[in-house]
C-alpha positions as CSV (number, residue, x, y, z in Angstrom):
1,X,0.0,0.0,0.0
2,X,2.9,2.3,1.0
3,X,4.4,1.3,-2.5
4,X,0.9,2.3,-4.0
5,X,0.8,5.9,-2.4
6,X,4.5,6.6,-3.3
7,X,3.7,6.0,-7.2
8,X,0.7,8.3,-7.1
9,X,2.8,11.3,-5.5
10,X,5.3,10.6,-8.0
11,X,2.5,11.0,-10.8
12,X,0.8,14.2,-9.1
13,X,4.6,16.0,-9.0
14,X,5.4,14.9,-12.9
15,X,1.6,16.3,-13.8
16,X,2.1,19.2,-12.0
17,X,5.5,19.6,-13.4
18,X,4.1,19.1,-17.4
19,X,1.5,21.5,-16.4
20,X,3.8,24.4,-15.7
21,X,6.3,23.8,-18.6
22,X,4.3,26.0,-20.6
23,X,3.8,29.0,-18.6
24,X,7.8,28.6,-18.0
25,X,8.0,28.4,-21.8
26,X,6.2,31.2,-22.5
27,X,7.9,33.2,-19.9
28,X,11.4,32.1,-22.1
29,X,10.0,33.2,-24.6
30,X,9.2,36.6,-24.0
31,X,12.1,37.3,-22.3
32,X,13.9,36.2,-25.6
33,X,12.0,38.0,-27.2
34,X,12.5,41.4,-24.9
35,X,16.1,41.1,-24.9
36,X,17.0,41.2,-28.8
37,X,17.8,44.8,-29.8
38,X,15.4,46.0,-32.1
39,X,17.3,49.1,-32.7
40,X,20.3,47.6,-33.9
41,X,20.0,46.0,-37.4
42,X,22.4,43.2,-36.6
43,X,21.4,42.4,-33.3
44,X,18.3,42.2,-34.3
45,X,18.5,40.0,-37.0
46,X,20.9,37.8,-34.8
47,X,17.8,37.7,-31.7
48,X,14.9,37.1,-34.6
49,X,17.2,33.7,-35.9
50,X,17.4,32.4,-32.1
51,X,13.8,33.1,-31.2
52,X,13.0,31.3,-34.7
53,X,15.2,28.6,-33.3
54,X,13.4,28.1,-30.1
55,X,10.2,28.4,-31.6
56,X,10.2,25.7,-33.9
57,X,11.8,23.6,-30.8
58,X,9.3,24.5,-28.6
59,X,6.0,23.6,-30.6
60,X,7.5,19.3,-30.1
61,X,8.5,19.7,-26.3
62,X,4.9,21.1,-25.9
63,X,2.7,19.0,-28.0
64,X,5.2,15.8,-26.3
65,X,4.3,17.2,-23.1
66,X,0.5,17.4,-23.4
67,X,0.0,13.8,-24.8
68,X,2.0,12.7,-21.4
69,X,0.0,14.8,-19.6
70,X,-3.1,13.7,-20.9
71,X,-2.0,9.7,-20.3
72,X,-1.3,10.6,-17.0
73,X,-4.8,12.2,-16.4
74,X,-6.0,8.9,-16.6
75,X,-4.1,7.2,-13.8
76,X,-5.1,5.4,-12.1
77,X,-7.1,3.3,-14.6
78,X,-10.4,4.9,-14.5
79,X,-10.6,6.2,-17.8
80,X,-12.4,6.0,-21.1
81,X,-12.8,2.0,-22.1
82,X,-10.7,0.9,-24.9
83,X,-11.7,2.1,-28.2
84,X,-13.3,5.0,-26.8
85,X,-11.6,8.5,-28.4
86,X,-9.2,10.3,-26.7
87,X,-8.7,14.0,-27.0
88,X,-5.1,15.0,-26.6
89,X,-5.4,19.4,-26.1
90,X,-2.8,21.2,-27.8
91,X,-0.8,22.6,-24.6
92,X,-0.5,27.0,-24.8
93,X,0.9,28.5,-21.8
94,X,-0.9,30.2,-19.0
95,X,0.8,33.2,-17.9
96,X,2.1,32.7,-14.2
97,X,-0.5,36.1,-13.0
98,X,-3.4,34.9,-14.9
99,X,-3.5,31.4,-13.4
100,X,-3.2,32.8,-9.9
101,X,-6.8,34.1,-11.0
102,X,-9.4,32.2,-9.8
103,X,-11.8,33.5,-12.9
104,X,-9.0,32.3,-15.3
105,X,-10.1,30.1,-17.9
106,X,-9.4,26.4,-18.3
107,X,-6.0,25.3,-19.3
108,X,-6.6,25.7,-23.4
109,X,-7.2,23.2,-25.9
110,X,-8.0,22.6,-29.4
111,X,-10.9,20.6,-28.6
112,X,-12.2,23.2,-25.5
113,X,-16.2,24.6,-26.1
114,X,-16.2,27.9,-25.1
115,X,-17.5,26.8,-21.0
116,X,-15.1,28.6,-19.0
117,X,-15.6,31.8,-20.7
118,X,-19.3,32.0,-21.0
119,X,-19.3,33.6,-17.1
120,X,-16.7,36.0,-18.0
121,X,-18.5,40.2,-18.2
122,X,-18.0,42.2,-21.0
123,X,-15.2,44.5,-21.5
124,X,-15.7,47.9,-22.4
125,X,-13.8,49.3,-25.1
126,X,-11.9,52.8,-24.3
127,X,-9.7,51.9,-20.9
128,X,-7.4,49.3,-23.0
129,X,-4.4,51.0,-20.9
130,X,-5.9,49.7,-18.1
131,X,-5.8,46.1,-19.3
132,X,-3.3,43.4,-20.6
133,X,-4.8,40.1,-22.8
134,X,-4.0,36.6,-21.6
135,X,-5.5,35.1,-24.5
136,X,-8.8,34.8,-26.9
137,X,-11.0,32.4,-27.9
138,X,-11.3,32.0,-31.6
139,X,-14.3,29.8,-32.8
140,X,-15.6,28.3,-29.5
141,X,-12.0,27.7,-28.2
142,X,-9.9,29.0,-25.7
143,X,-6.4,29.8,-26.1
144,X,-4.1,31.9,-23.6
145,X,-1.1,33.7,-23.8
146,X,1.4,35.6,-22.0
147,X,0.0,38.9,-20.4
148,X,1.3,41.5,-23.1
149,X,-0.2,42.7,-25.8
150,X,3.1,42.1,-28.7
151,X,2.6,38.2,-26.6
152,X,-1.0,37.9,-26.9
153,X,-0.3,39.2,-30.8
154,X,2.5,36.1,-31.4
155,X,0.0,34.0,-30.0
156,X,-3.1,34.9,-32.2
157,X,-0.6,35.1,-35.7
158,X,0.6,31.8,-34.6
159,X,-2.9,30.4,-34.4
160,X,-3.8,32.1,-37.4
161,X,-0.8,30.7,-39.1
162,X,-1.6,27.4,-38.6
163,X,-5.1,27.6,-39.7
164,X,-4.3,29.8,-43.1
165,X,-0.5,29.1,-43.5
166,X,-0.8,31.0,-47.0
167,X,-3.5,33.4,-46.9
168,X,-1.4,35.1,-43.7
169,X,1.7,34.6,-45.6
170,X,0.5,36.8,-48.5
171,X,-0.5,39.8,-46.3
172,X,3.9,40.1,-46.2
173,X,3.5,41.5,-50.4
174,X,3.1,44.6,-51.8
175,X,-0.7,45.8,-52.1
176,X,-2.3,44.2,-49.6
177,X,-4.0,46.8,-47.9
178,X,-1.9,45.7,-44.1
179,X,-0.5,49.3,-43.8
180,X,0.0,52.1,-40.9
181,X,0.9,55.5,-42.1
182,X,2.4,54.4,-45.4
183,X,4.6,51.3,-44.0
184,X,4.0,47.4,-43.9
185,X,2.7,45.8,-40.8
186,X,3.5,42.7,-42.7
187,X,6.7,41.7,-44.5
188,X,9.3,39.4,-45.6
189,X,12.2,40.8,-44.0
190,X,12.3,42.2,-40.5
191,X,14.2,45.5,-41.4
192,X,11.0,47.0,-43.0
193,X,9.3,46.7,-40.0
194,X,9.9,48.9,-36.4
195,X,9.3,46.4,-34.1
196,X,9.2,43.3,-36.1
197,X,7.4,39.9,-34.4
198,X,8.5,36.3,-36.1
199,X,5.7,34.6,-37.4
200,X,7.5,31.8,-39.8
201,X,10.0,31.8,-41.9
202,X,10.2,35.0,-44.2
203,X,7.1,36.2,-42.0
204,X,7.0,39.0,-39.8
205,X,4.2,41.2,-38.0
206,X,4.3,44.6,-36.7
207,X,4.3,44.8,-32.9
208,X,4.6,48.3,-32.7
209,X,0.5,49.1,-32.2
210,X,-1.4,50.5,-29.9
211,X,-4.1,48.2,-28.1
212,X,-6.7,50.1,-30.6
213,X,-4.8,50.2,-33.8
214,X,-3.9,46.1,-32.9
215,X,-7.5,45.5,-32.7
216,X,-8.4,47.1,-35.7
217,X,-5.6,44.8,-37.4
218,X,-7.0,41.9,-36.0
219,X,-10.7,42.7,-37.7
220,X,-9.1,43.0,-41.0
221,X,-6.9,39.8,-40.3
222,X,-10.4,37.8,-39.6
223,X,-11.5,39.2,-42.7
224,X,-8.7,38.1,-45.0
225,X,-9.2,34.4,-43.7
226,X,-12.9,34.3,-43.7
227,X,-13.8,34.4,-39.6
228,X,-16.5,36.2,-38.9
229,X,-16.0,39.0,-36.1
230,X,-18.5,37.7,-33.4
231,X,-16.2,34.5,-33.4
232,X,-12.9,36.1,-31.7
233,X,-13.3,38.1,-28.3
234,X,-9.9,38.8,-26.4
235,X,-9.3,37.7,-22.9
236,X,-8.8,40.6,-21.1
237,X,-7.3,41.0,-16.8
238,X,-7.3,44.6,-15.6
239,X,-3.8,45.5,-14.5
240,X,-4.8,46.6,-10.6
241,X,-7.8,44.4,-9.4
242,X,-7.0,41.3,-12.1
243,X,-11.1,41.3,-13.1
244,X,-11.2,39.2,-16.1
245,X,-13.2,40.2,-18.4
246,X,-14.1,39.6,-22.3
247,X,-14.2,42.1,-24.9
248,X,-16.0,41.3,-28.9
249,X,-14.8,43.1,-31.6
250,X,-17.6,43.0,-33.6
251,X,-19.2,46.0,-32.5
């Protein structure tokens, strides 16, 4: 029996363990990601190859981590009968101050209804400053991200990336209509862009936006791919209380 109880703590710690790899992923990440030099054209070039790097490394360790996770959800041997379908959820991270949250949504998956964010209020629009994303939901499912908006950007290109691999990868030529005061917000190299975010290879994004001008981007990325508005909100936490909250950008 003692034996028994041992191997079940040992399964609780490496399930806990798997759990948090993403949020210390993410955290990696963005750190990378704040520490390249965007002012100088060679440093800058040097940090975009290494987060590239980690990126495409990352994507494996996560999606291996979440199927073990998922097999060890189901010890001890109480799950679905043999034959029955599994669901194995694709494993984003949840920011370290968002799940402190008790309102904070369900650890994301590809396969997650939109349950946990049905409760959520509404977000006015007009006090962005106030609040920081963790994340959207995007046709009934739930995805999170760090708590920065450049982050919660990566995150949603990412997403969109995988879904539309070529319509997104178009918006980086001439004449697409993806402009700010005369300059690209997508392109094939990152020197025509201020702040340029990685998307894939030969694929950057602006990050230099405002929360507004960023939302408006979003509406006419949902566009280009054929989403309908009222199918994306952003997951919203103000910055002093940590009320989560939901705002549409249909309106």
């Amino acid at each position: 029996m003692a034996e028994t109880d041992k191997t079940e703590s040992a399964v609780q710690i490496l399930r806990r363990r798997l759990e948090r790899m993403g949020q210390e992923l993410q955290a990696v990440s963005g750190e990378i990601w704040h520490d390249i030099d965007h002012n100088d054209p060679v440093e800058l070039d040097k940090g975009v190859a290494y987060k590239q790097r980690f990126n495409q490394r990352r994507g494996p360790l996560e999606a291996a981590a979440a199927e073990m996770l998922a097999l060890l959800r189901d010890y001890p041997l109480n799950g679905p009968s043999p034959g029955e379908a599994v669901v194995v959820p694709r494993m984003t991270s949840v920011p370290a101050t968002a799940a402190a949250g008790a309102a904070q949504p369900a650890a994301p998956s590809n396969s997650q209804s939109g349950t946990a964010h049905d409760a959520l209020a509404p977000a006015l629009v007009g006090d962005l400053d106030q609040k920081v994303p963790f994340g959207f939901v995007l046709g009934g499912q739930t995805y999170t991200s760090a708590s920065a908006w450049p982050l919660f950007y990566e995150a949603l290109l990412e997403e969109l990336y995988t879904r539309a691999p070529e319509k997104l990868s178009r918006l980086a030529d001439d004449g697409t209509g993806f402009r700010r005061g005369g300059k690209p917000l997508f392109a094939r190299l990152p020197d025509r862009l201020t702040d340029p975010l990685p998307v894939a290879e030969a694929l950057f994004a602006e990050a230099d936006l405002a929360p507004e001008e960023l939302i408006e981007v979003i509406k006419g990325l949902l566009g280009e791919i054929g989403y309908p508005l009222d199918s994306f909100k952003i997951l919203l936490k103000e910055k002093n209380r940590g009320t989560v909250e939901t705002l549409s950008i249909a309106a």
